[in-house]
C-alpha positions in Angstrom: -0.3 -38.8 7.5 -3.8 -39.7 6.6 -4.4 -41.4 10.3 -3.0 -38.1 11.6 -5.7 -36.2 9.4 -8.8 -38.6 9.9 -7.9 -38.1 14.1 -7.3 -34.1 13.8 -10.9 -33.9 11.5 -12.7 -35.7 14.2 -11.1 -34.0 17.2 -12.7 -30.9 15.4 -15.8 -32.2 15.2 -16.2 -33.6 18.1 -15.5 -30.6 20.0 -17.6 -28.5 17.8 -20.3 -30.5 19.2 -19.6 -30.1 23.0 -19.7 -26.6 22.4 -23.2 -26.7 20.7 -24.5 -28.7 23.9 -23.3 -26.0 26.3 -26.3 -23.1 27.8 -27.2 -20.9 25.2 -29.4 -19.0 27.7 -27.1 -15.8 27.2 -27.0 -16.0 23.6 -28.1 -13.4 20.9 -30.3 -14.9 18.3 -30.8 -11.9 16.4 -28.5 -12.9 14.1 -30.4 -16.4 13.5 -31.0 -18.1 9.9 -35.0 -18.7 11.7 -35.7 -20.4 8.5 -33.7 -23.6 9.5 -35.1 -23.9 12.5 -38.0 -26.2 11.7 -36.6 -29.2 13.3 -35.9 -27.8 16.9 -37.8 -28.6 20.1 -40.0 -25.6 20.7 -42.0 -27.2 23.5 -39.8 -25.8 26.5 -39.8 -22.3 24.5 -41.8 -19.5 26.6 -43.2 -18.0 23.1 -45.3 -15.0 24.6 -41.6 -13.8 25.5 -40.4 -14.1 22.0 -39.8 -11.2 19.1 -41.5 -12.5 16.4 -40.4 -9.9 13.8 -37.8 -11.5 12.7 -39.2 -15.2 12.5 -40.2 -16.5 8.8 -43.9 -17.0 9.6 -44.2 -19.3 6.0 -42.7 -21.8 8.6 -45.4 -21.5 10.5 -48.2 -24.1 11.3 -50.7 -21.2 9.8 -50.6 -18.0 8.9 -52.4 -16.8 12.1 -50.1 -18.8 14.7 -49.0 -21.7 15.9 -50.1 -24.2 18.9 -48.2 -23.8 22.1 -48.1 -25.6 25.6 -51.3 -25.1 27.8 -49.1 -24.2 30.6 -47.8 -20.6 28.4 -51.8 -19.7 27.8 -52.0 -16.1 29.1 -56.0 -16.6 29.6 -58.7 -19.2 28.7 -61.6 -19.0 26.8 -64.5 -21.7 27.3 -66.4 -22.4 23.8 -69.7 -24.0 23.3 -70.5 -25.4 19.8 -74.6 -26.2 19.1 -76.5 -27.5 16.8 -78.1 -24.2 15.7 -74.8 -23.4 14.3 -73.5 -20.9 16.9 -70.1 -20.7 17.8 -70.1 -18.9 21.7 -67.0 -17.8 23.8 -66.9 -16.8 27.6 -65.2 -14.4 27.8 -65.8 -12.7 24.3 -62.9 -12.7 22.2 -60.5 -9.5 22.6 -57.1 -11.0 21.2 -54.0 -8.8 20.5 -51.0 -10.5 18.2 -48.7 -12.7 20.8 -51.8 -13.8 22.8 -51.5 -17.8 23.8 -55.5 -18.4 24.4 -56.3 -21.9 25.8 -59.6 -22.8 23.8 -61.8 -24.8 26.1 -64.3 -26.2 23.8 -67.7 -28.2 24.7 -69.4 -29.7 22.0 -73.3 -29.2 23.6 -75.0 -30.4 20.4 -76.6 -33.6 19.3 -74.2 -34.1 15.8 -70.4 -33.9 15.7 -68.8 -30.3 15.4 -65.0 -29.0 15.2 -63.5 -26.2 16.0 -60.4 -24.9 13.9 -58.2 -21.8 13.8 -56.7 -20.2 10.8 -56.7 -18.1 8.1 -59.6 -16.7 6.1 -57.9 -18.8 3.3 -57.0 -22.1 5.0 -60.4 -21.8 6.6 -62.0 -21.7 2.7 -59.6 -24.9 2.1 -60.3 -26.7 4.8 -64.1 -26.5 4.3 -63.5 -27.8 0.5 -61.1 -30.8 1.7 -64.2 -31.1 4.1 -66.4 -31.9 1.3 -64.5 -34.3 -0.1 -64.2 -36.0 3.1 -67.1 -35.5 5.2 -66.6 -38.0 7.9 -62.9 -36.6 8.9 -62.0 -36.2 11.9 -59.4 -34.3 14.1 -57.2 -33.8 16.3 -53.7 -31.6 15.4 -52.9 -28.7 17.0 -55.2 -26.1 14.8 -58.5 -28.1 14.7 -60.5 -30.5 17.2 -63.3 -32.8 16.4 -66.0 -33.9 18.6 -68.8 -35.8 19.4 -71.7 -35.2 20.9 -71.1 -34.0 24.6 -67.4 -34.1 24.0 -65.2 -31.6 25.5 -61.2 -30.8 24.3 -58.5 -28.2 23.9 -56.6 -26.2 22.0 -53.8 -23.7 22.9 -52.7 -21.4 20.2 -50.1 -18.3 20.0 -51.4 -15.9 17.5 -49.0 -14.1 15.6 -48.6 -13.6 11.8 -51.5 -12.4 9.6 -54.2 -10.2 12.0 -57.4 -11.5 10.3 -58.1 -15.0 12.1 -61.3 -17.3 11.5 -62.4 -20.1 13.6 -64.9 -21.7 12.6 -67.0 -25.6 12.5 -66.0 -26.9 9.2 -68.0 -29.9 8.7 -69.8 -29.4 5.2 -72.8 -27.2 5.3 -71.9 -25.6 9.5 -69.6 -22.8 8.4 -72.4 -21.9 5.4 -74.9 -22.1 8.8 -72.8 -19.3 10.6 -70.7 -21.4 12.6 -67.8 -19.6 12.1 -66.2 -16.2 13.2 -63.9 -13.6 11.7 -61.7 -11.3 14.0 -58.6 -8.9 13.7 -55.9 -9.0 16.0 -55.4 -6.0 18.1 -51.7 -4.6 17.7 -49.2 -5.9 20.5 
C-alpha cells in the first residue's frame, strides 16, 4: 500500500510540473499573488507592455522603477557629468510613468562622478552611505560610477512613486548641484 502511495504522490507531482512548463502566453495574470514573484526571470519580459497597478512596487528595486533590457528602452538620453557639478541631458528630460529611458552617460570631467536613479529618499541615503565610504564604487542596475573620460549605461522603467532624483552622489557633488528632481508625467 505505501509503494502504491509513494508512486500515485509522485505521478501527481510530476505532472503538475509538465503542466507548469507548458506556454503561458494566453494566460490571465490578473489573478497573480505579484508578491511571490521575486524569484522569476524578468529579462525576456516586454515591461513597457505591462499593467503595473496591480504589482507590489515594495518588491521593487526602488521606489521609482526598476532596470530593464536596453533593447525595451522606448528612447535614449545622452548625459554628460562635469566637474562644475552639472548634470546635462540631450534631449531634456520629459518622462511619463512606464517610460524605459536608456541613460547614456559620459563622464567629461577630470574626477570620478556617478550617476544614480531613485527616490528623493534613497537618494538622501545613498549620499550618507556615501560618506561613510567615499571611495565606492558602482555598477548595479540604479547607479554607475566612472572615471574620468568613462562612458556607461543605464536602462531603467520608471514606475512607482512620480518624484524621481538622479543625481552624482560622491560626498560634497549632490550639495554642488549635481543632482536633479523631476515628476513623472501620468501615463
Amino acid at each position: 500500500m505505501k509503494v502504491f502511495t509513494l508512486l500515485a504522490l509522485t505521478l501527481a507531482l510530476s505532472s503538475t510540473t509538465a503542466f507548469a512548463a507548458g506556454d503561458h502566453a494566453g494566460m490571465n495574470h490578473d489573478s497573480m499573488d505579484m508578491k511571490n514573484m521575486a524569484g522569476m526571470d524578468h529579462s525576456k519580459m516586454n515591461h513597457g507592455d505591462m499593467d503595473h497597478g496591480k504589482m507590489d512596487h515594495g518588491a521593487m528595486m526602488s521606489a521609482v522603477g526598476m532596470p530593464a533590457p536596453a533593447e525595451q528602452a522606448t528612447q535614449t538620453i545622452q548625459v554628460s557629468l562635469s566637474d562644475d557639478m552639472k548634470l546635462k541631458f540631450e534631449p531634456s528630460l520629459n518622462l511619463k510613468q512606464g517610460d524605459i529611458v536608456r541613460f547614456v552617460i559620459t563622464n567629461n570631467g577630470q574626477i570620478p562622478h556617478e550617476f544614480s536613479i531613485g527616490s528623493i529618499d534613497e537618494q538622501k541615503k545613498h549620499r550618507d552611505m556615501m560618506r561613510s565610504m567615499p571611495n565606492m564604487e558602482h555598477s548595479d542596475g540604479s547607479t554607475i560610477s566612472l572615471k574620468s573620460g568613462e562612458k556607461g549605461e543605464i536602462t531603467w522603467h520608471f514606475m512607482g512613486q512620480p518624484f524621481v532624483e538622479v543625481a552624482c552622489n560622491i560626498p560634497g557633488h549632490a550639495e554642488a548641484g549635481m543632482k536633479m528632481n523631476f515628476v513623472l508625467a501620468a501615463k
